[in-house]
C-alpha positions as CSV (number, residue, x, y, z in Angstrom):
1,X,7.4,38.4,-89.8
2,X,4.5,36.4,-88.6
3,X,3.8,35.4,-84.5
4,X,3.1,32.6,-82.7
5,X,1.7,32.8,-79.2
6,X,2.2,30.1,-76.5
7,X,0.8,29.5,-72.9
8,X,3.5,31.1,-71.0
9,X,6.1,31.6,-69.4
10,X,9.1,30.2,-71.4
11,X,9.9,26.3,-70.4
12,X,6.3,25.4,-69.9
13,X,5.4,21.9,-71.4
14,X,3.1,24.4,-74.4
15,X,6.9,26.0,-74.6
16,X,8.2,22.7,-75.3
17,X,5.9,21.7,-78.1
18,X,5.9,24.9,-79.9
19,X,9.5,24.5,-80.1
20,X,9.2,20.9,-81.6
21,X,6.5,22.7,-83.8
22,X,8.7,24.8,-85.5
23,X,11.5,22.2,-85.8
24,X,9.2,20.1,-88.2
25,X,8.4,23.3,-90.0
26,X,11.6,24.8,-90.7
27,X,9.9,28.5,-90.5
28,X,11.2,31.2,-88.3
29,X,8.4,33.2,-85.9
30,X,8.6,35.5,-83.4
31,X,7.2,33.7,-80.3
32,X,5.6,35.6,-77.7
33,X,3.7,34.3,-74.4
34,X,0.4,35.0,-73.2
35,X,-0.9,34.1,-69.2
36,X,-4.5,33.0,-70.4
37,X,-5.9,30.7,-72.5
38,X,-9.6,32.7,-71.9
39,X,-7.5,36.0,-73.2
40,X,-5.9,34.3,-76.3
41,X,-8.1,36.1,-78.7
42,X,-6.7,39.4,-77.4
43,X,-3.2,38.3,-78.2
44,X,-3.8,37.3,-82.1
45,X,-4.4,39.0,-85.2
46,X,-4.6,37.3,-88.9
47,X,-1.0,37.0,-89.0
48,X,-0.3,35.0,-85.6
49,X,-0.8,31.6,-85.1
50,X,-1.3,30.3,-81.6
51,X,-0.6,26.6,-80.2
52,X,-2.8,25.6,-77.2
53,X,-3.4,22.7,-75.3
54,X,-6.3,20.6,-75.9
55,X,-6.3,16.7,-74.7
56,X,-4.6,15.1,-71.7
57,X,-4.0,11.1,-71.1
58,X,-4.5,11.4,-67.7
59,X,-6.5,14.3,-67.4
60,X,-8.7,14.8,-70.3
61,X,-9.9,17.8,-72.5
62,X,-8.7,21.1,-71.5
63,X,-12.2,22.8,-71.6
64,X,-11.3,26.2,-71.4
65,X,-9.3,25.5,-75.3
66,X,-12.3,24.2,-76.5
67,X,-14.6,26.8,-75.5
68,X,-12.1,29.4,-77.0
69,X,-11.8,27.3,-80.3
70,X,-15.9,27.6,-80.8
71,X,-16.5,30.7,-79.1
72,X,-14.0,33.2,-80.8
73,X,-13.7,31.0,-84.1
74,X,-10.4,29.8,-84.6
75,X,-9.2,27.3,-87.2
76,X,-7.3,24.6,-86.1
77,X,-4.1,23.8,-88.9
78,X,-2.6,20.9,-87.1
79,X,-1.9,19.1,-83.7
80,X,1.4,18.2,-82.1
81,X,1.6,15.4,-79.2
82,X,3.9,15.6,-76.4
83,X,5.1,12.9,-74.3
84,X,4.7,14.4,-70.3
85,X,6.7,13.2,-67.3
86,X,6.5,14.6,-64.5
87,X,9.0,14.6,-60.8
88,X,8.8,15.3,-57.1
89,X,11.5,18.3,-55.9
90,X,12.2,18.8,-52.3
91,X,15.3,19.8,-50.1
92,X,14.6,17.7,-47.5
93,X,15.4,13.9,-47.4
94,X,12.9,13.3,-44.6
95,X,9.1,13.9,-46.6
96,X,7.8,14.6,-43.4
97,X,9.3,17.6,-42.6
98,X,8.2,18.8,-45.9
99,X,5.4,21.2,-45.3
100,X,3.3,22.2,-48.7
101,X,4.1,21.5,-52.4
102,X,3.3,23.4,-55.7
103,X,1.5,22.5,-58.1
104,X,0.2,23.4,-61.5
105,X,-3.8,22.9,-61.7
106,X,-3.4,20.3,-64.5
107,X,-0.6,18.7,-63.2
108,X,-2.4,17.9,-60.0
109,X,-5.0,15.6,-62.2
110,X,-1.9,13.7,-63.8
111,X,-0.2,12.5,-60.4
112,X,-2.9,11.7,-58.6
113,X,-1.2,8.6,-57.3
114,X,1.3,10.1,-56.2
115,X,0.0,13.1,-54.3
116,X,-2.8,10.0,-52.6
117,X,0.5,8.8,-50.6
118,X,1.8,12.3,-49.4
119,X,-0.4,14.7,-47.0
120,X,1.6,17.7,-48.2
121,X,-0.4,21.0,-48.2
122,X,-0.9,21.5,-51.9
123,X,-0.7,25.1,-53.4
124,X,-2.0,25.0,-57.0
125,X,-0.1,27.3,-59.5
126,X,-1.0,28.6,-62.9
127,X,1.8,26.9,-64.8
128,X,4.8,24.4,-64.2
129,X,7.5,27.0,-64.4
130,X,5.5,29.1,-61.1
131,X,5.2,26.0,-59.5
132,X,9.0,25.6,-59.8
133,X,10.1,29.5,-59.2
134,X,7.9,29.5,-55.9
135,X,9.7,26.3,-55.0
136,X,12.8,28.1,-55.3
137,X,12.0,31.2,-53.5
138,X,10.6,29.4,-50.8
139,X,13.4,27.8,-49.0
140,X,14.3,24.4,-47.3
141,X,10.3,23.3,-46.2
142,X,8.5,23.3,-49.5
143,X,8.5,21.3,-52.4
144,X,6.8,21.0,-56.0
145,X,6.3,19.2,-59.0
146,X,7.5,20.2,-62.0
147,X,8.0,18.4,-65.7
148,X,11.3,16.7,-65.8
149,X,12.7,18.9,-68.5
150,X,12.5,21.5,-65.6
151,X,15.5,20.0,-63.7
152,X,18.3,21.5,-65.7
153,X,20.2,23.7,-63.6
154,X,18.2,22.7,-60.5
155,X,20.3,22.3,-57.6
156,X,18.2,19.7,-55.1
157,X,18.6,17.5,-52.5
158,X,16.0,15.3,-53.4
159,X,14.4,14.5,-56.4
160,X,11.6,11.2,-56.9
161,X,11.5,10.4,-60.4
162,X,8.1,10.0,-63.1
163,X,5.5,10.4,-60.6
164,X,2.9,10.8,-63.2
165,X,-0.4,8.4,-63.2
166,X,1.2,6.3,-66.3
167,X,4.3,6.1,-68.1
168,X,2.7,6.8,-71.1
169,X,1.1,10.3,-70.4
170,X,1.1,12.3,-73.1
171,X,-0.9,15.9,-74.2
172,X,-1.5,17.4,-77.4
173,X,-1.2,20.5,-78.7
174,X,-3.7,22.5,-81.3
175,X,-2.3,24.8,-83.9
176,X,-4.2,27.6,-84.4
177,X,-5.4,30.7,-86.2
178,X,-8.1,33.3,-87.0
179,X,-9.9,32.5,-90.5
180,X,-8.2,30.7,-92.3
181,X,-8.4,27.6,-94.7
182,X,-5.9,24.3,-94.0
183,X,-3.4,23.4,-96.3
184,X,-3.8,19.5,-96.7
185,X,-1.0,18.1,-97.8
186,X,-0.7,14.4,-96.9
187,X,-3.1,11.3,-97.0
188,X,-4.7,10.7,-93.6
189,X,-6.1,13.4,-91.7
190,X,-7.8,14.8,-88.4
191,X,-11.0,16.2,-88.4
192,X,-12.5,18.4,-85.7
193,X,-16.7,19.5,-85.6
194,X,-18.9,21.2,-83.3
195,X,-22.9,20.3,-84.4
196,X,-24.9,23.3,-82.9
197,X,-28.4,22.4,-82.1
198,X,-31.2,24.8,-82.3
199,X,-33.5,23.3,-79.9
200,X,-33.3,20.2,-77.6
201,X,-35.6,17.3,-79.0
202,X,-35.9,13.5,-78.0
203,X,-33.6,11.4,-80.1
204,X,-31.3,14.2,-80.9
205,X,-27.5,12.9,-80.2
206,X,-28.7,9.2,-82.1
207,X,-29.8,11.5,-85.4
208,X,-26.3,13.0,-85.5
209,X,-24.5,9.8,-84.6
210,X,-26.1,8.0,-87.1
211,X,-25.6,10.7,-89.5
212,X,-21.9,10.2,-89.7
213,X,-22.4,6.3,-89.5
214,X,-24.4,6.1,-92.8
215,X,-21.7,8.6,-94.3
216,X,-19.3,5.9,-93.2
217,X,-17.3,8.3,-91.3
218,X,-14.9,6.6,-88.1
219,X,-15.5,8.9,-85.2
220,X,-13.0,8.7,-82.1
221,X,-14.5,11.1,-80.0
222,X,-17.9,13.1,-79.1
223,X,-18.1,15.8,-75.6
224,X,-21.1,17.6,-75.2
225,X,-20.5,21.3,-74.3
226,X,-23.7,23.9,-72.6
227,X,-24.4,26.1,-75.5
228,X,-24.4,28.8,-72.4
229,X,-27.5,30.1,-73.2
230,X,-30.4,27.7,-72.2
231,X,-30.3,25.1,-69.4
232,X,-30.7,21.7,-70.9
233,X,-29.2,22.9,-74.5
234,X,-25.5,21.4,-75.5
235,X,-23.2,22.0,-78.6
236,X,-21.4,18.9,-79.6
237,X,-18.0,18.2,-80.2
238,X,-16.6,15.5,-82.6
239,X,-13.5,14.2,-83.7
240,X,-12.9,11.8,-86.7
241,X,-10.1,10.1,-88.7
242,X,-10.1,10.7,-92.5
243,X,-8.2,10.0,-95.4
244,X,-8.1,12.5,-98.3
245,X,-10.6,10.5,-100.7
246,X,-13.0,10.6,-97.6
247,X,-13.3,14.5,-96.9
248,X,-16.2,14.3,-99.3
249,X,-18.0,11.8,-97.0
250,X,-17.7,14.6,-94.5
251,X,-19.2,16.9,-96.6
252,X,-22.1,15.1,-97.1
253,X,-22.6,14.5,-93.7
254,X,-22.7,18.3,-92.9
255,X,-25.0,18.7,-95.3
256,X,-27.7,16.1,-94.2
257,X,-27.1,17.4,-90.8
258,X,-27.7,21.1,-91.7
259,X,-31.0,19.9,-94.2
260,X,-32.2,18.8,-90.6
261,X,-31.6,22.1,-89.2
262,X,-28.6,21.5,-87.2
263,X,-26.0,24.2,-87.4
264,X,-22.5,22.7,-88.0
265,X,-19.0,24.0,-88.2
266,X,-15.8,22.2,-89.9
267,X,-13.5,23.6,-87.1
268,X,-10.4,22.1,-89.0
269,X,-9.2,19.2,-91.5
270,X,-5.2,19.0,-90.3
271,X,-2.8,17.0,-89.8
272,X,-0.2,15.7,-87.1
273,X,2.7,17.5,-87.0
């Protein structure tokens, strides 16, 4: 039977979406959890699939995804979006006597507000369901925040709702896998490119810019990576909206590109799931 690996433990928010993942797809895997995104390749083969997270509202691209997605080649099939929500957890009424709070690394940049108002000590944790265990373990003086879904079962004496930045925080997830083709299978897609360049040169983001403009191509997004090998040299990532009759266009723009000596890589056509 085929795998799929998520950012673990069970009942983190990557948990969450890889469960609504394989709702839409009516497929049975085995799921298994790996601690690292920088270790994911050493957790998949060509029969395992892994979901990862790549964009936040509040707190933008997860880097460390990206880099992993380039660096160790994996295909992206599809992305799922999750709505995240976040609450305050504490056994004392009186904030004051509360002494430090957990918190997951990623979770700090989402509730920023929030933690602006409260001079807590803040120990950052490597997931949402640490923060919440070490909340537990603690005892009466500490507190945490943890996703909402993350209350069930919680006995507390004080809980302050959807502390997140904005009500309308939201993360998605990448689908992906080692070598392998997408299946396209609706209209409208997503489209995901990294343009290596070979040597830094004046002019150089406006020539692919205007690349995908003349191909007629709707970008939504462009990050600049180091290419980690020379100071001053970047990779570029893109993102752009396609429908089927359009992948062509894309074509055509790789090509001009790559006739200009550019190195470019179609990192995935996919849909949302």
């Amino acid at each position: 039977m085929k795998r799929i690996i998520a950012l673990g433990p069970s009942g983190t928010y990557c948990d969450v979406a890889l469960r609504n993942y394989l709702k839409k797809i009516n497929e049975d895997l085995i799921i298994d959890y790996y601690p690292s995104i920088f270790r994911i390749s050493d957790y998949m083969d060509d029969d395992t699939l892994a979901i990862i997270p790549f964009e936040n509202t509040l707190d933008g691209f997860v880097m460390e995804s990206l880099d992993r997605i380039i660096e160790e080649e994996l295909q992206i099939l599809g992305q799922v979006k999750l709505g995240i929500d976040f609450c305050f957890v504490s056994n004392k009424k009186d904030l004051d006597k509360v002494n430090e709070c957990y918190v997951q690394f990623k979770t700090y940049g989402q509730c920023l507000d929030f933690i602006s108002k409260h001079n807590f000590t803040y120990m950052k944790t490597d997931s949402n369901v640490q923060s919440k265990e070490l909340f537990e373990r603690k005892g009466n003086t500490a507190s945490a925040i943890i996703p909402m879904h993350l209350l069930k079962n919680m006995n507390v004496e004080n809980v302050i709702y959807h502390i997140a930045d904005s009500k309308h925080n939201e993360t998605r997830f990448f689908i992906v896998k080692k070598g392998i083709d997408p299946i396209l299978d609706e209209n409208s897609y997503n489209a995901s490119i990294v343009v290596f360049s070979k040597e830094d040169r004046k002019g150089l983001l406006y020539t692919i810019l205007s690349v995908f403009h003349d191909s007629g191509i709707n970008l939504k997004s462009i990050l600049s990576r180091p290419s980690k090998k020379d100071l001053g040299n970047y990779n570029f990532f893109l993102e752009c909206m396609l429908k089927k009759e359009e992948i062509p266009l894309l074509n055509d723009a790789v090509k001009k590109l790559e006739d200009m000596d550019f190195v470019v890589k179609i990192l995935g056509i996919y849909n949302d799931l």
